[in-house]
Backbone as CSV, one residue per row, in Angstrom:
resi,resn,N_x,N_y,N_z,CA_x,CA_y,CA_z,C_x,C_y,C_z
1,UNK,76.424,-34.971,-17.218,75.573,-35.876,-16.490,75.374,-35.441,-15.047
2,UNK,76.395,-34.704,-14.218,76.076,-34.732,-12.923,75.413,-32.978,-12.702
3,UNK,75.193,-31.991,-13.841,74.352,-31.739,-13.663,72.958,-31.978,-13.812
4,UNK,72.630,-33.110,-14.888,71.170,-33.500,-15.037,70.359,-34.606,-13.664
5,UNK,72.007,-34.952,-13.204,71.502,-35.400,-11.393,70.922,-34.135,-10.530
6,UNK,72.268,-33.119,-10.613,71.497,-32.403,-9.407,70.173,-32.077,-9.824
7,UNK,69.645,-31.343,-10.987,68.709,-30.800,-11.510,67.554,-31.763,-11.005
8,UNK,67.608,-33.275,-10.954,66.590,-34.031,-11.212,66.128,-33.975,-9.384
9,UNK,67.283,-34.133,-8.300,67.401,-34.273,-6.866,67.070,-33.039,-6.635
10,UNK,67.292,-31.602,-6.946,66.384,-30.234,-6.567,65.098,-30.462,-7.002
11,UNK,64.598,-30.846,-8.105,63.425,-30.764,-8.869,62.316,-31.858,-8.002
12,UNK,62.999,-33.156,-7.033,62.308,-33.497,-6.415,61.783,-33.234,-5.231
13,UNK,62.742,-32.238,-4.037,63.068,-31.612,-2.836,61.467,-30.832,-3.137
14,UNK,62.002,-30.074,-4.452,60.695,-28.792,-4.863,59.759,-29.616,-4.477
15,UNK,58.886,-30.254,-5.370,57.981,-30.980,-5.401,57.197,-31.941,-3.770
16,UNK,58.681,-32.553,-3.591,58.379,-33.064,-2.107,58.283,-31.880,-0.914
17,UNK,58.636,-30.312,-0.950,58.345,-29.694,-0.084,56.560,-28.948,-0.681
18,UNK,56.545,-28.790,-1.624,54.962,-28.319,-2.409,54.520,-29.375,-1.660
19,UNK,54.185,-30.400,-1.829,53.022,-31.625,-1.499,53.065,-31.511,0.168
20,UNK,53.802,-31.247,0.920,53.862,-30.838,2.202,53.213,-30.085,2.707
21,UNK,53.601,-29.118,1.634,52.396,-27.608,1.889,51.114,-27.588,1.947
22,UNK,50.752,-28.291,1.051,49.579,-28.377,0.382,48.618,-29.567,1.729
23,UNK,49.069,-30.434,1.708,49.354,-31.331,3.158,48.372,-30.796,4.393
24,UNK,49.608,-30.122,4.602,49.474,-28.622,5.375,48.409,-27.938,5.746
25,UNK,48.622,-26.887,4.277,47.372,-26.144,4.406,45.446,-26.754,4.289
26,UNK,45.744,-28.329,3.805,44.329,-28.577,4.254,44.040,-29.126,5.504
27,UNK,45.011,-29.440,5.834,44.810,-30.054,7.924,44.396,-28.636,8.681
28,UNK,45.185,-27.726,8.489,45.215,-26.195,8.861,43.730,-25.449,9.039
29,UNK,43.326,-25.824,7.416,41.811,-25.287,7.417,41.025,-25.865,7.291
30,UNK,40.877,-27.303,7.962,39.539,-28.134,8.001,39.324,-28.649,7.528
31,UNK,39.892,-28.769,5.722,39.595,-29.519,4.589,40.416,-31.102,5.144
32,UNK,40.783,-31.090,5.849,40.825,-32.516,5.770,39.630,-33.525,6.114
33,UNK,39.784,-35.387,5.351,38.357,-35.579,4.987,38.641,-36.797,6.455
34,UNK,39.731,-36.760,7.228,39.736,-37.205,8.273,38.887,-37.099,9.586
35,UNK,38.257,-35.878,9.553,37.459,-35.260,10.494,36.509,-35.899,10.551
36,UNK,35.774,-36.360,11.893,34.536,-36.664,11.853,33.658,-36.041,12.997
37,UNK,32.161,-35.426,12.786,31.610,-34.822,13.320,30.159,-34.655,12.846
38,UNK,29.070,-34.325,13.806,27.615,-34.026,12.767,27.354,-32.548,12.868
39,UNK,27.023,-32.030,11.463,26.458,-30.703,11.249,25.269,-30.150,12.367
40,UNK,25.348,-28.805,12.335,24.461,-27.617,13.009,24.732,-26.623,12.116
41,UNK,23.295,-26.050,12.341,23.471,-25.104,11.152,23.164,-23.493,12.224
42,UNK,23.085,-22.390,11.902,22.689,-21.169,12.143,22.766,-20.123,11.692
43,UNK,21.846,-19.274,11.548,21.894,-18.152,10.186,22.229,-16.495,11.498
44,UNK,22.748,-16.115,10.719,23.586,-14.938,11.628,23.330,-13.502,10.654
45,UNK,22.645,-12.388,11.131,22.777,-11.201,10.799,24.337,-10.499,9.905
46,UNK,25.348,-10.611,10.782,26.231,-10.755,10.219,27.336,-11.701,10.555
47,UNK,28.409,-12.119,9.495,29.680,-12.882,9.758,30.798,-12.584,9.250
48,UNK,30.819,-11.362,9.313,32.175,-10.583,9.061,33.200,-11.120,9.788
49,UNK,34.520,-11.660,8.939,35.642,-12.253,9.476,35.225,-13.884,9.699
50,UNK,34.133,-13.707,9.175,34.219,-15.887,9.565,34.215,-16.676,7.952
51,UNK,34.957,-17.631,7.751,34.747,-18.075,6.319,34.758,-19.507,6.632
52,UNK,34.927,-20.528,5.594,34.710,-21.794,5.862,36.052,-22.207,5.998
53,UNK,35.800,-22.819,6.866,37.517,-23.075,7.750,37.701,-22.834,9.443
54,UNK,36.898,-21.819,9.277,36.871,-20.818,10.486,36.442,-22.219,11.858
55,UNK,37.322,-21.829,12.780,37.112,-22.726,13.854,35.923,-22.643,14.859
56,UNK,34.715,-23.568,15.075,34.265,-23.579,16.232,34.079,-24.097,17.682
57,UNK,34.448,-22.505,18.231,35.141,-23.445,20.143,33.883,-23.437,20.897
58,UNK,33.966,-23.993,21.765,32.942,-24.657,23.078,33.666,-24.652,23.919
59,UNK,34.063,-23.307,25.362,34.951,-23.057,26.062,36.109,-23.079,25.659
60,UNK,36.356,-22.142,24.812,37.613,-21.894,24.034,38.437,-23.030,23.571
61,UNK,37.862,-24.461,23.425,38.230,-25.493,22.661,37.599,-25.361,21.617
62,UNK,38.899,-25.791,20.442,38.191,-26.293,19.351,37.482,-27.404,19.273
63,UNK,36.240,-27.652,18.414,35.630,-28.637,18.410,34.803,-29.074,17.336
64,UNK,35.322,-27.584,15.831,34.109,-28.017,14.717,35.164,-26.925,14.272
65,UNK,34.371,-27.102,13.061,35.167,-25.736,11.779,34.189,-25.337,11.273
66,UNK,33.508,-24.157,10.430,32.504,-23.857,9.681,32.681,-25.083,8.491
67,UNK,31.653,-25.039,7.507,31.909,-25.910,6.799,30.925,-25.185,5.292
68,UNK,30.622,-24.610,5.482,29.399,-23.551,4.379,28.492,-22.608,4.996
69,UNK,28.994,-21.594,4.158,28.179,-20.199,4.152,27.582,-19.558,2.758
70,UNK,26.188,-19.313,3.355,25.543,-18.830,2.103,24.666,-17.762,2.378
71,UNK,24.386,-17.061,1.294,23.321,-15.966,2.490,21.623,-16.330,1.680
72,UNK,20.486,-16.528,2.621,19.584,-16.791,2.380,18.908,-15.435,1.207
73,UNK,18.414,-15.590,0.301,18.003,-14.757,-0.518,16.407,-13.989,0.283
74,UNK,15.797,-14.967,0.817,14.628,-14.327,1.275,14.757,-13.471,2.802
75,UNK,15.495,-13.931,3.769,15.808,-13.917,4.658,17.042,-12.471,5.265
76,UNK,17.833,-12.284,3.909,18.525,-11.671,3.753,19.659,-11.863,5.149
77,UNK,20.263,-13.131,5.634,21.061,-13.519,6.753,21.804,-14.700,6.473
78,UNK,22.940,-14.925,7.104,24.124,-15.545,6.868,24.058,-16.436,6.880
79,UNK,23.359,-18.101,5.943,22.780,-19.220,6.653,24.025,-19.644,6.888
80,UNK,24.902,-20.544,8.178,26.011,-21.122,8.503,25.888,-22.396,8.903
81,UNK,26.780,-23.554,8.063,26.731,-24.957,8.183,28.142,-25.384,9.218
82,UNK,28.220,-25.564,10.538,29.411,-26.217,10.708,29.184,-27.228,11.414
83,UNK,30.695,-27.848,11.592,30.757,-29.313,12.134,31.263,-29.132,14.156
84,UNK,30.447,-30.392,14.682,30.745,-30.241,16.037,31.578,-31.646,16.036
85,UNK,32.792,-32.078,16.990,32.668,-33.070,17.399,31.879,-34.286,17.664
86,UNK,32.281,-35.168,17.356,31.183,-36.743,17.197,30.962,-36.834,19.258
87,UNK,31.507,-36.547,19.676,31.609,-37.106,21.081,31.573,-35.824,21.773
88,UNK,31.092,-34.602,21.743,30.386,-33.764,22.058,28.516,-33.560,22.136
89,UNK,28.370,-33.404,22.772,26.698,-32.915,22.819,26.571,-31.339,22.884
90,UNK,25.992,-31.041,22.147,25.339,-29.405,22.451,23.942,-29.397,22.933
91,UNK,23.429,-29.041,24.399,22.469,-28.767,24.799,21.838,-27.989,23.561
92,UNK,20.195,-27.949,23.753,19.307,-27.277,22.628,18.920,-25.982,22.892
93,UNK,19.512,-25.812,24.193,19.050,-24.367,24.423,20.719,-23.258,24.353
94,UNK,21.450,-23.892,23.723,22.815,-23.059,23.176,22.551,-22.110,22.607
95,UNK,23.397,-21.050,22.525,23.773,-20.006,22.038,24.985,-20.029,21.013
96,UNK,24.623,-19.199,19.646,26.176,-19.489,19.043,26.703,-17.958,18.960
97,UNK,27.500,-17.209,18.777,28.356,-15.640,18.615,29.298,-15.848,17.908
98,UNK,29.421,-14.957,16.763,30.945,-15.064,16.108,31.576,-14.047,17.342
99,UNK,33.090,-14.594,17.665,33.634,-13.879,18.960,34.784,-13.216,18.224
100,UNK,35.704,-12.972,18.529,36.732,-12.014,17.803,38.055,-12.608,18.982
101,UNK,39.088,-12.634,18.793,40.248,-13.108,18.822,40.892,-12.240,19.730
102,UNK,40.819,-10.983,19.551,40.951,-9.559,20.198,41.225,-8.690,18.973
103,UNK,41.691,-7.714,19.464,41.460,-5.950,18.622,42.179,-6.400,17.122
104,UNK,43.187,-7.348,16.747,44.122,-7.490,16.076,43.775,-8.936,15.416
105,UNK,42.826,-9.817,16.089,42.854,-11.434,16.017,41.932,-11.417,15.062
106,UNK,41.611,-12.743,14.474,40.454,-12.559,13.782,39.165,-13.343,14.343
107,UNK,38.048,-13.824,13.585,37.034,-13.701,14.525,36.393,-15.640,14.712
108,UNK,36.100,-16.070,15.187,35.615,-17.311,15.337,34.432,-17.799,15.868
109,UNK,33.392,-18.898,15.547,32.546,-19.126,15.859,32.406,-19.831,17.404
110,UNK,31.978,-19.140,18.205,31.890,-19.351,19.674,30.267,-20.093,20.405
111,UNK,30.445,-21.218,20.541,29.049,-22.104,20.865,29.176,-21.807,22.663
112,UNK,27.890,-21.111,23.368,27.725,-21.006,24.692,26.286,-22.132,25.126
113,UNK,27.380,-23.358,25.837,26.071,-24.039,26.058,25.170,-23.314,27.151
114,UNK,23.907,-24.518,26.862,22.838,-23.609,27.815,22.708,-24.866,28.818
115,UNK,21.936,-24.973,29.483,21.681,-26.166,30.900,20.672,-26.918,29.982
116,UNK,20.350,-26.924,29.390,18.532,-28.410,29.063,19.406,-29.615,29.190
117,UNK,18.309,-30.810,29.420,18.869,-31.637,29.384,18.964,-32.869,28.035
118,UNK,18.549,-32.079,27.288,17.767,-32.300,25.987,19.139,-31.810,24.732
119,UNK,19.631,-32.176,23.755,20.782,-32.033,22.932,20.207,-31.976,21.616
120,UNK,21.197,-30.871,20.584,20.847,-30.879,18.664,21.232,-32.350,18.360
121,UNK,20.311,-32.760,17.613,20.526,-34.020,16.511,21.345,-33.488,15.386
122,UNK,21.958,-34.385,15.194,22.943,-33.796,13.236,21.783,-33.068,12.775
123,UNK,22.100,-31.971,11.799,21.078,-31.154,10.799,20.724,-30.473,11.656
124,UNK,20.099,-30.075,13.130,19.107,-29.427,13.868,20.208,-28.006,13.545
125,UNK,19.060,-26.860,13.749,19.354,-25.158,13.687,19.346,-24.473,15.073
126,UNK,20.776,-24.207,15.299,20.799,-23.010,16.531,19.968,-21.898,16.339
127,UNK,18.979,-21.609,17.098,17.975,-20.271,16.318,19.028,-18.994,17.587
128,UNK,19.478,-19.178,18.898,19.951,-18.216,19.290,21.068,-17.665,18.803
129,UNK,21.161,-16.863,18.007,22.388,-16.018,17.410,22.701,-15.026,17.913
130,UNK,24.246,-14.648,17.238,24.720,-13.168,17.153,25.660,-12.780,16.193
131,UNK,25.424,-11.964,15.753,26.513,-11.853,14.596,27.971,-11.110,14.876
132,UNK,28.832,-10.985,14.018,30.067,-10.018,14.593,29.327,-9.007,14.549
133,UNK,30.355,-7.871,15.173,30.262,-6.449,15.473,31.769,-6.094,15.054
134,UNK,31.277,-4.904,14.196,32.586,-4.211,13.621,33.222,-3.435,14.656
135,UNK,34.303,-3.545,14.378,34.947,-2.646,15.722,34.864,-0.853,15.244
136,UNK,34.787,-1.289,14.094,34.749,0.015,13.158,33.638,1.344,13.451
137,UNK,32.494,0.649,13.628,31.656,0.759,13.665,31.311,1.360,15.218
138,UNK,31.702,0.407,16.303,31.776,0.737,17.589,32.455,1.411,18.030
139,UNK,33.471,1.764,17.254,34.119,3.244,17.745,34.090,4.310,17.062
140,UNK,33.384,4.445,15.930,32.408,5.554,15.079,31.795,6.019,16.269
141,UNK,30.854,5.263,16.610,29.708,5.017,17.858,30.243,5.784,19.091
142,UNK,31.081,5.123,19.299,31.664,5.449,20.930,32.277,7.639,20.679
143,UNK,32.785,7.473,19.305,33.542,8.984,19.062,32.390,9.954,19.173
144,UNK,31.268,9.280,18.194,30.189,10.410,17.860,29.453,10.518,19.046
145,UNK,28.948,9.762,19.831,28.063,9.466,20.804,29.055,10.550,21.964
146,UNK,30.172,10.123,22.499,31.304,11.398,23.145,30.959,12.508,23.092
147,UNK,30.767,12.965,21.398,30.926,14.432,21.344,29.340,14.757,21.848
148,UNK,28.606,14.047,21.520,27.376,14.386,21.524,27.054,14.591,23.016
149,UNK,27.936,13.949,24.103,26.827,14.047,25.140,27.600,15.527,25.620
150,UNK,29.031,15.273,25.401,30.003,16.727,25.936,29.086,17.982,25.111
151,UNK,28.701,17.600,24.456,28.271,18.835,23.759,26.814,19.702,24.168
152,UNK,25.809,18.426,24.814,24.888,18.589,25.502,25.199,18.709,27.092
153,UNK,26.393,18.492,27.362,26.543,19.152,28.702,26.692,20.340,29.026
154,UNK,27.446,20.978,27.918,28.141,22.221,27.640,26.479,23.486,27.690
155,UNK,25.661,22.700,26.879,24.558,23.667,26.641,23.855,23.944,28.009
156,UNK,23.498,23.056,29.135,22.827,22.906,30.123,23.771,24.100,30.938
């Protein structure tokens, strides 16, 4: 009998630390249905490193999470649904950038207000974008572009 106790008192610990987790990991990534906020949408060239979850700051505060990504079939670009704070305003002349964390971080949706005095309604579309930039890519760039100019110096 007093092993079918312990068995039953581990078997609940398990369970009560799982449901914790789980807890957890949806406060963590946005899925919680506690949040309240109205959608903006914006379609981005690229969004490498952003998924739904992904946080969006307004002076490096958080203040929204992505909330859906899809890529437009005609358009061939990243359409992006996320949430802002209820008690935030975003001027209409904003800017949005996926920003990057640094060399190692990963990447997040970065809202740069603009001055109007005029604000997005829920649903309205940021048309000023930018998409990530691979770092990959920019230092392909930066290596090849190097040799190229040393190499045209050399000839002169």
């Amino acid at each position: 009998m007093s092993e079918n106790k312990t068995e039953v008192v581990v078997g609940g610990l398990v369970l009560a630390v799982a449901l914790g987790f789980v807890v957890y990991a949806g406060q963590a990534t946005g899925l919680a249905k506690g949040r309240t906020g109205y959608p903006l949408t914006a379609s981005f060239r690229s969004i490498e490193g952003v998924t739904v979850g992904t946080d969006v700051r307004l002076s490096g505060v958080k203040v929204g999470t992505v909330t859906d990504i899809a890529l437009n079939h005609e358009t061939y670009r990243a359409d992006t649904t996320f949430t802002v704070g209820e008690g935030i305003k975003v001027p209409d002349d904003s800017s949005v950038v996926i920003s990057s964390e640094g060399l190692l971080g990963g990447n997040f949706v970065e809202i740069y207000p603009g001055g109007s005095l005029f604000f997005f309604e829920p649903g309205d579309e940021i048309l000023d974008t930018q998409g990530s930039v691979s770092l990959i890519s920019l230092l392909l760039k930066y290596v090849g572009g190097g040799a190229d100019e040393s190499g045209a110096g050399a000839s002169e």
